[in-house]
C-alpha positions as CSV (number, residue, x, y, z in Angstrom):
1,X,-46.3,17.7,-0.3
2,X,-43.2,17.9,-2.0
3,X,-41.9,20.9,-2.2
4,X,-42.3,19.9,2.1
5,X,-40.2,17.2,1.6
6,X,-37.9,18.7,-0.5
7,X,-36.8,21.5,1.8
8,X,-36.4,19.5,4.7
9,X,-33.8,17.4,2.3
10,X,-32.5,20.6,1.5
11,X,-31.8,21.6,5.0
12,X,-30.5,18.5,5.7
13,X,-27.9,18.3,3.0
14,X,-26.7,22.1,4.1
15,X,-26.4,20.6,8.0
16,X,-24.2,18.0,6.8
17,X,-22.1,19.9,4.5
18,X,-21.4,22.0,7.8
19,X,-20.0,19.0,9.7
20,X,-18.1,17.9,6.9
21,X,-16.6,21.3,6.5
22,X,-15.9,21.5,10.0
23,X,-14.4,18.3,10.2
24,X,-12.1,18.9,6.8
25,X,-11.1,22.7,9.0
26,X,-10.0,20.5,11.8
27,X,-8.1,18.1,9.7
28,X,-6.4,20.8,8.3
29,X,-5.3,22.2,11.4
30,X,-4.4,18.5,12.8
31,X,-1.9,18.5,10.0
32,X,-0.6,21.9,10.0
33,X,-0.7,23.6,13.4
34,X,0.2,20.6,15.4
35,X,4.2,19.4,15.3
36,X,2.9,16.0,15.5
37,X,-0.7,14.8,14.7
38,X,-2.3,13.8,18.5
39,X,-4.3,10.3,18.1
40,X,-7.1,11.7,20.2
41,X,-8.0,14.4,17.5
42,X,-7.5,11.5,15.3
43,X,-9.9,9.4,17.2
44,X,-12.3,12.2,17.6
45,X,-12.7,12.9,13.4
46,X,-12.6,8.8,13.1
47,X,-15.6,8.9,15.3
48,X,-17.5,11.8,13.5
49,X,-16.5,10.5,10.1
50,X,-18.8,7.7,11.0
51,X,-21.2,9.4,12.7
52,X,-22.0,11.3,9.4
53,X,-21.6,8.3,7.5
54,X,-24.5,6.5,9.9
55,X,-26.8,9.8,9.5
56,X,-26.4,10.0,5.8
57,X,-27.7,6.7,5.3
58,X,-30.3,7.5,7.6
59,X,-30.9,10.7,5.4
60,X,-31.3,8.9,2.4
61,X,-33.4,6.0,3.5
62,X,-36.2,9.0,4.8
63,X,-35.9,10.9,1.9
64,X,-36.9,7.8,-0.4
């Protein structure tokens, strides 16, 4: 039964490392394409960024 519940931990910790790659790839171009950071994109990570931080607590809480 663990092994089960490892895996899905497992998956779970590769989903969110793709967010936050995505999100550090958008941050990156916020700062560096863009003349002049725009406070919607800025809005947009803000939101995500806590989004992530809400499902990782969820994350752990299942997983223990």
């Amino acid at each position: 039964m663990n092994h089960h519940k490892d895996a899905i931990n497992r998956r779970q910790d590769k989903r969110l490392i793709i967010v936050l790659t995505a999100i550090h790839r958008v941050s990156c171009l916020n700062r560096t394409v863009l003349p002049s950071p725009q406070k919607s994109l800025q809005d947009i990570a803000a939101a995500i960024a806590n989004k992530i931080a809400k499902l990782t607590k969820e994350i752990k809480i299942k997983a223990s």
